[in-house]
C-alpha positions as CSV (number, residue, x, y, z in Angstrom):
1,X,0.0,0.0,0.0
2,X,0.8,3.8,-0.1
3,X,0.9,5.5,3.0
4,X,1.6,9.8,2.8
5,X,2.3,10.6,6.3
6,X,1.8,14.7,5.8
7,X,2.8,17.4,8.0
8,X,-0.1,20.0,6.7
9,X,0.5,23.3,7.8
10,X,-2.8,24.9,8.8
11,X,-3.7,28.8,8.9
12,X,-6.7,27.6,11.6
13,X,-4.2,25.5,14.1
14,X,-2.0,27.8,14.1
15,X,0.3,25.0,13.8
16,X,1.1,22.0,11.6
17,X,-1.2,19.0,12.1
18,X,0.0,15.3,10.9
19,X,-2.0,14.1,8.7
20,X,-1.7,10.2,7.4
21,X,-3.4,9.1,4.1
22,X,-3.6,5.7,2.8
23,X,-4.1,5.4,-0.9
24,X,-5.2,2.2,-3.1
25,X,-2.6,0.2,-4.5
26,X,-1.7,-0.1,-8.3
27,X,-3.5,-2.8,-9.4
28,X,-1.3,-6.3,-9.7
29,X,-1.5,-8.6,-12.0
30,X,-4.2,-7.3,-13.9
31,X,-3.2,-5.7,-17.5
32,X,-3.5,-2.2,-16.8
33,X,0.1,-0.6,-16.3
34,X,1.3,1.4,-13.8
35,X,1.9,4.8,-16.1
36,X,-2.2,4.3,-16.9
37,X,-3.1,3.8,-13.4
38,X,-1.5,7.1,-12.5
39,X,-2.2,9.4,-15.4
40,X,-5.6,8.2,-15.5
41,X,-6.9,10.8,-13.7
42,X,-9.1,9.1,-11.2
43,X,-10.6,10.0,-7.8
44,X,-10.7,8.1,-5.5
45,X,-13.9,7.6,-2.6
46,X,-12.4,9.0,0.4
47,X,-13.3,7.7,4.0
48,X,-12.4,10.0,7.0
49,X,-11.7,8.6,9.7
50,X,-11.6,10.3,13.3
51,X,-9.5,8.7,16.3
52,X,-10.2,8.8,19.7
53,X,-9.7,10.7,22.7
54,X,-6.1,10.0,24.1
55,X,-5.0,8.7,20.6
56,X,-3.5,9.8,17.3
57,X,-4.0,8.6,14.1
58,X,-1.2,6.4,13.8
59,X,-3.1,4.3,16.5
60,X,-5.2,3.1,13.7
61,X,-2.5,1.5,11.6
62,X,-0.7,0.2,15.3
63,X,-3.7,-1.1,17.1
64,X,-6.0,-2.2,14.2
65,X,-5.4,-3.2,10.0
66,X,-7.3,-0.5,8.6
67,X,-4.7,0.5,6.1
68,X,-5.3,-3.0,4.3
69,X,-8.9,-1.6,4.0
70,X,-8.1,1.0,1.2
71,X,-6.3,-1.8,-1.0
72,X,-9.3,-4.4,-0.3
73,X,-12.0,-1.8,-1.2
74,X,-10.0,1.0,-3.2
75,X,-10.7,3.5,-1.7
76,X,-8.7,6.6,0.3
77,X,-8.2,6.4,3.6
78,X,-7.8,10.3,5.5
79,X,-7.2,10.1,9.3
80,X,-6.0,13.7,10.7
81,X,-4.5,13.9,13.9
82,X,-7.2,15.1,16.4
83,X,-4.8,15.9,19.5
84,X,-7.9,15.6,22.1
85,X,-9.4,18.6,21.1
86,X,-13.0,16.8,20.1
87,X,-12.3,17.9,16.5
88,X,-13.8,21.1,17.8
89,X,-12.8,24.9,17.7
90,X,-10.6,26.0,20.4
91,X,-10.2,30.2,20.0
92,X,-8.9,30.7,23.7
93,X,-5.8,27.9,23.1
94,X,-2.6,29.8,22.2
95,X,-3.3,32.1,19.3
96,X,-6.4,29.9,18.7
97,X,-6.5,26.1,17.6
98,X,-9.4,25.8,16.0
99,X,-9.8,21.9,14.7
100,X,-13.8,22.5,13.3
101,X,-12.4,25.0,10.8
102,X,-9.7,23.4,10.0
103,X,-11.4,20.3,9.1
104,X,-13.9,21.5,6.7
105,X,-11.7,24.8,5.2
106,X,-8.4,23.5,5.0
107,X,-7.8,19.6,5.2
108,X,-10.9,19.0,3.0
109,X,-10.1,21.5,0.3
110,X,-6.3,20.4,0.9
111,X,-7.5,16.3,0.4
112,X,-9.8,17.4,-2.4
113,X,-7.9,19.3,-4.9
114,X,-4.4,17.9,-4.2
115,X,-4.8,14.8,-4.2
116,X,-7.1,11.3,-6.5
117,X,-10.0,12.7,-4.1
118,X,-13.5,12.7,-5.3
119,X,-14.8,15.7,-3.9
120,X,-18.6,14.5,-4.8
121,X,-20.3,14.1,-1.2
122,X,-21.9,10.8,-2.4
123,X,-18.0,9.6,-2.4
124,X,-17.6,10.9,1.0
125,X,-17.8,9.4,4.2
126,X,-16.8,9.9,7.7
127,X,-16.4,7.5,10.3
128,X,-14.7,8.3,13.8
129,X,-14.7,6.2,17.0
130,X,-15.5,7.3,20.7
131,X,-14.4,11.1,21.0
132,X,-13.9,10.8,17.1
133,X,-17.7,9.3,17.2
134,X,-18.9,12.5,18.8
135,X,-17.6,14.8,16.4
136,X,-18.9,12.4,13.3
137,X,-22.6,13.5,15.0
138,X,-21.6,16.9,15.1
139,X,-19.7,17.3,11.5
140,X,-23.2,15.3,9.8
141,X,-25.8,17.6,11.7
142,X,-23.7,21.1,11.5
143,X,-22.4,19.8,7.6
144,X,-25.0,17.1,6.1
145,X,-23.7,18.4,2.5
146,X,-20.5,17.3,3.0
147,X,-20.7,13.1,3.2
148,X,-22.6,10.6,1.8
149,X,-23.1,8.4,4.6
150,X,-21.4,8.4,8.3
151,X,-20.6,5.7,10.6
152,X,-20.3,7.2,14.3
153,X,-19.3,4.5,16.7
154,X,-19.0,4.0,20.1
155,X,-21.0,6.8,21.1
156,X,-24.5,8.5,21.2
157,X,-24.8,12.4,20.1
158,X,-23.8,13.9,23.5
159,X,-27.0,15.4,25.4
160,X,-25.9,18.0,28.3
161,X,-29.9,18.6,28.7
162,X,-30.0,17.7,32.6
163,X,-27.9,21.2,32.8
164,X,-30.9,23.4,31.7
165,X,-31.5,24.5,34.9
166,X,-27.7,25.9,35.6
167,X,-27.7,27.6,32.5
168,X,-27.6,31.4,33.8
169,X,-24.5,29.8,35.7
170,X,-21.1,31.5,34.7
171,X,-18.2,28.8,33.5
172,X,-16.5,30.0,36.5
173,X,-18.9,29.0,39.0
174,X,-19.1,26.1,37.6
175,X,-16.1,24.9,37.2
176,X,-15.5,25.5,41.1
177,X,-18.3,23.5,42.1
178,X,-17.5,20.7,39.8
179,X,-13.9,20.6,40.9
180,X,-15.0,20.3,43.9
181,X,-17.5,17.6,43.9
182,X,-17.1,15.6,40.6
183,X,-21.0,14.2,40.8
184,X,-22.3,17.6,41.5
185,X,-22.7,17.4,38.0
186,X,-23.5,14.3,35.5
187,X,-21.4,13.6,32.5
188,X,-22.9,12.9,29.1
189,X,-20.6,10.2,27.9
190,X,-18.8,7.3,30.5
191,X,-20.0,4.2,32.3
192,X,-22.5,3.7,34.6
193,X,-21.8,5.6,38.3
194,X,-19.0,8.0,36.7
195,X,-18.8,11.5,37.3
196,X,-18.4,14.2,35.5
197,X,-15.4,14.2,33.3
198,X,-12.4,16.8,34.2
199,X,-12.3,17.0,29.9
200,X,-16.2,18.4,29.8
201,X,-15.8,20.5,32.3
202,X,-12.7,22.6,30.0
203,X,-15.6,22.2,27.0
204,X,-18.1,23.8,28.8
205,X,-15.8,26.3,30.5
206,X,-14.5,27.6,26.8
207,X,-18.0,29.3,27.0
208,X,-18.8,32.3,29.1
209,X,-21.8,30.5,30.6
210,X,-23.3,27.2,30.8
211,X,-26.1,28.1,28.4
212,X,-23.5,29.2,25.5
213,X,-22.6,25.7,25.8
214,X,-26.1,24.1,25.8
215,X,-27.0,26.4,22.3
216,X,-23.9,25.1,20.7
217,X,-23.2,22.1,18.5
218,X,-21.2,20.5,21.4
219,X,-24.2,19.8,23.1
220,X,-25.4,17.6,20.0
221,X,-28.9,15.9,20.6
222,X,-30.5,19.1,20.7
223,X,-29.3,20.3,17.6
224,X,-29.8,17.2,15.9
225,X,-34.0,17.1,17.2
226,X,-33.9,20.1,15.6
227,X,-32.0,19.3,12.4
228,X,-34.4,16.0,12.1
229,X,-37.3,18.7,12.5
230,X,-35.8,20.6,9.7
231,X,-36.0,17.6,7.2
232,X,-32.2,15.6,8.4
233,X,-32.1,11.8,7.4
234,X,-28.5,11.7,7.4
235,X,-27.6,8.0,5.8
236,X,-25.6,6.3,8.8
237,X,-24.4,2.9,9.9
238,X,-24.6,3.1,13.6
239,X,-22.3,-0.6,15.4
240,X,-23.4,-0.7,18.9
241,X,-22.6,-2.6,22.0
242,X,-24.5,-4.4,24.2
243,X,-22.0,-3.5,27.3
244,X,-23.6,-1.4,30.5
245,X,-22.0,1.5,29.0
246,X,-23.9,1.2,26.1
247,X,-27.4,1.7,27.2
248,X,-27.4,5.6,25.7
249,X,-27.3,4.2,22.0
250,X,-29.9,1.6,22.8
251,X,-32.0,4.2,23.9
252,X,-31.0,6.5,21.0
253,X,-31.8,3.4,18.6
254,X,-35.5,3.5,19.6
255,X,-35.3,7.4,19.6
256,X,-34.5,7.1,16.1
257,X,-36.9,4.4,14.9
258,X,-40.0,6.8,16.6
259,X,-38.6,10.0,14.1
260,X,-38.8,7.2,11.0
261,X,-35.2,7.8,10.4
262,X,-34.9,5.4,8.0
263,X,-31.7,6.0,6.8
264,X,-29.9,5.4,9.9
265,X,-29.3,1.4,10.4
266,X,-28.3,-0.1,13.9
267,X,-26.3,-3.0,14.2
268,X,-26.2,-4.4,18.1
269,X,-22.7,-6.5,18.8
270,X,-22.2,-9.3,21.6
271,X,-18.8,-8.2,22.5
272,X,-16.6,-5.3,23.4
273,X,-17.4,-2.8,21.0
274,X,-15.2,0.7,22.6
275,X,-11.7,-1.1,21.4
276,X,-9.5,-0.9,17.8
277,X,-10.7,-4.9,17.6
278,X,-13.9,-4.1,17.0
279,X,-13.7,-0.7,15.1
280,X,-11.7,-2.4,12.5
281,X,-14.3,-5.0,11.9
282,X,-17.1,-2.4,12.5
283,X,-15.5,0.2,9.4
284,X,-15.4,-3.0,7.6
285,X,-19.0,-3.7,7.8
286,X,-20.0,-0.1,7.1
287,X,-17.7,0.2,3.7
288,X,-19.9,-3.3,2.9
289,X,-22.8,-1.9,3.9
290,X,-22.9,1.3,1.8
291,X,-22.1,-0.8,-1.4
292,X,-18.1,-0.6,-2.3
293,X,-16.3,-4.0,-3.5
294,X,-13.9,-5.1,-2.8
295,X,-11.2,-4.9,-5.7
296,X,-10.8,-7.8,-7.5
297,X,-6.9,-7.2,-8.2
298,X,-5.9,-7.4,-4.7
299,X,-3.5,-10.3,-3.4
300,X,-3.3,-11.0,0.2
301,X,-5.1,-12.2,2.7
């Protein structure tokens, strides 16, 4: 395979960000020859894929085999590095690191136009796992233009709702009482018992006060009840778990089969499903699901 491990210098970040794209192999032993292949002029479908929180994207090629992905299926294979920043704008870090933008006015325009990228949102899709998961909800419901089909796994659209009646509370007061006393607030995301997380207390705290956060696209179930409102039927392939920690996206499963979201199809896993073991077979099933085949002219297991 062809791996590009970029270093994509970003006017958003205010930094460089690594960026690692996989790219389908030549074909072998097949008569088309190499010079064709590459003058051909050809774009390629590109799948996005988002890491988790505490990750990178190299973790995808060191924990899991998703390169081998885009030479079974042909396809592109973009995974930016994410830092843990939610894939979300950060304008009060440094001079301002502001992943959202960058995402959607840089690295797409960047993949699109300088490289075999089909920029046709039918051959678009985005995928991202756990904190990657969250920010698939957000980029489909804030961006719906922009992919074809998404597969968020390991996590429900995050739904900060049980703060509504703090939200004339400043960030500062409520980051004192939550450092304090870590249930004095629930989290949104996290096993059963947990309290809140020290990471969504910074997201809320980037806001002046709690209600900012609750209008925003960080607090995502809202938004997308009101994008569904607004027509939304995003096309998604939704791998779930059957784990204690799980029970949100069962619970979001029948929220979603009351609006008639038709497009969105749940599949429900006997097994660990927040681990690079199952996100690798979980991408696998969604690039099956949405119709690509795999290439003929591939040898290897």
């Amino acid at each position: 395979m062809s791996i590009l491990n970029l270093k994509l210098k970003s006017v958003c970040l205010n930094d460089i960000d690594d960026v690692t794209v996989i790219l389908p192999d030549v074909p072998m032993r097949t008569k088309e020859q190499p010079e064709s292949f590459y003058s051909s002029g050809k774009k390629f479908k590109v799948l996005w894929l988002l890491h988790g929180g505490r990750d990178t994207m190299r973790d995808w090629a060191y924990y899991s085999s998703i390169p081998r992905l885009a030479v079974q299926y042909g396809i592109m294979i973009v995974m930016p590095n994410g830092h843990d920043s939610d894939y979300v704008n950060h304008p009060e870090t440094g001079d301002g690191f502001l992943f959202k933008d960058y995402f959607f006015r840089e690295l797409m325009p960047f993949v699109h136009h300088w490289l075999p990228a089909s920029p046709n949102p039918a051959d678009n899709f985005l995928a991202g796992a756990s904190m990657g998961c969250a920010a698939t909800w957000q980029y489909a419901i804030e961006h719906p233009e922009k992919f074809g089909w998404i597969c968020p796994m390991s996590n429900q659209p995050l739904d900060y709702r049980h703060l509504e009646p703090h939200r004339y509370m400043s960030t500062a007061d409520f980051r004192v009482r939550a450092k304090a006393d870590e249930f004095a607030f629930a989290p949104a995301y996290g096993g059963v018992g947990e309290g809140i997380h020290v990471k969504e207390i910074n997201t809320i705290c980037k806001y002046l006060t709690v209600g900012e956060f609750l209008d925003s696209y960080e607090n995502t179930m809202p938004r997308l009840e009101e994008a569904i409102a607004a027509g939304w039927n995003m096309k998604a392939y939704i791998p779930c778990g059957c784990a204690p920690r799980d029970f949100k996206l069962k619970k979001f499963s029948e929220y979603c089969a009351s609006q008639h979201l038709d497009n969105m199809k749940f599949e429900f896993f006997e097994e660990d499903t927040h681990c690079f073991e199952f996100w690798e077979k979980a991408v696998e099933r969604f690039l099956q699901e949405i119709g690509i085949p795999r290439c003929s002219y591939f040898v290897g297991v």
